[in-house]
Steps between C-alpha positions, in 0.01 A plus 500: 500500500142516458364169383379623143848552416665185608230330276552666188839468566493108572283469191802657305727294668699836645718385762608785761701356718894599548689405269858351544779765468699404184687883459242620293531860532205658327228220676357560849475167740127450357669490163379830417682767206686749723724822411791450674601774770787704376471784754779350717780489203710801424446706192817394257589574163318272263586413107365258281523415120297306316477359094292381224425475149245519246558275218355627166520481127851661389251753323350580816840647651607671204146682467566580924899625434341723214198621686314375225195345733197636451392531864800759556831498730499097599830556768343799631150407582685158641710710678229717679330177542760320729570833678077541617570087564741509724344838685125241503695134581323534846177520333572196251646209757262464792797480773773696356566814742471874401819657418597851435651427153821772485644385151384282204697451201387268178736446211434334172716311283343423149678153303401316193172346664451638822495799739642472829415660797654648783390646796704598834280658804682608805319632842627534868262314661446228763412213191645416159412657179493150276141509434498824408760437239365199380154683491689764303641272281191338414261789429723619260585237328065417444509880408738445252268185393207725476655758309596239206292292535292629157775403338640203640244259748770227453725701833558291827593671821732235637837471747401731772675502797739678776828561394663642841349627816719673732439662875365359842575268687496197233780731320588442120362245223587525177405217244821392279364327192167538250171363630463137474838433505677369843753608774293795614736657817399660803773715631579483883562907510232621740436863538348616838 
């Protein structure tokens, strides 16, 4: 290295020497961010669902059930949103593979103060599709925020999360209970 470098490097206190193996899959041994190599795996069916919700004034979701909001169709700019999302999650999260998307799905369920989200991606691929449904999840929900937001700047985007993953070799998850509540269970199904 040519002396320069190890200078400016010193004077940042940058330290490249190996660094101890602790599992870390997405590090090299210099401590360095990595993609990790999928090539080996075989392609498998994929499925994951994820959730939110926008909480808003009960106004808000009576103008959105109504399509009373000035800005137009709120569920189905959201749900073009989360479908370009999931297709772009590559793009968004620095280390998050390329996948060839084959099905997303978003659902919305409108209560007294909220809209909830729901997206489900699936994909035969070689890596899991639970960014892309959290991605998803989350564009559409801030596309929903955008749309009302003229109306209502009191919304919060809140309780996103995976809801189930399913496929490779780390087989089926599903969460049992709300966010922020315990006893989350990992099932011991795997699915090779």
């Amino acid at each position: 290295m040519p002396e320069a470098i190890q200078g400016a490097l010193a004077a940042q206190d940058i330290d490249l020497l190996p660094m101890p193996n602790r599992g870390l899959t997405h590090v090299d041994p210099l401590g360095r961010a990595r993609m990790v190599d999928v090539t080996p795996k075989e392609p498998t069916h994929r499925r994951a669902i994820a959730r939110c919700k926008v909480r808003m004034l009960p106004e808000t979701t009576v103008k959105i059930a109504s399509n009373a909001i000035n800005k137009g169709d709120v569920l189905g700019a959201a749900r073009i949103a989360g479908i370009q999302a999931a297709k772009r999650t590559a793009e968004l999260i620095p280390l998050c593979h390329p996948l060839l998307v084959g099905s997303v799905a978003l659902n919305f369920t409108i209560g007294d103060d909220f809209v909830e989200v729901e997206t489900q991606v699936e994909a035969v691929d070689r890596t899991g599709v639970e960014m892309e449904a959290m991605t998803a999840c989350a564009v559409a929900a801030l596309t929903i925020y955008d749309m009302c937001k003229s109306a209502d700047r009191s919304m919060v985007v809140e309780e996103l999360c995976l809801w189930e993953k399913t496929g490779g070799r780390s087989g089926v998850w599903r969460r049992e209970r709300e966010p922020g509540q315990s006893n989350i269970h990992h099932s011991a199904e795997h699915v090779d």
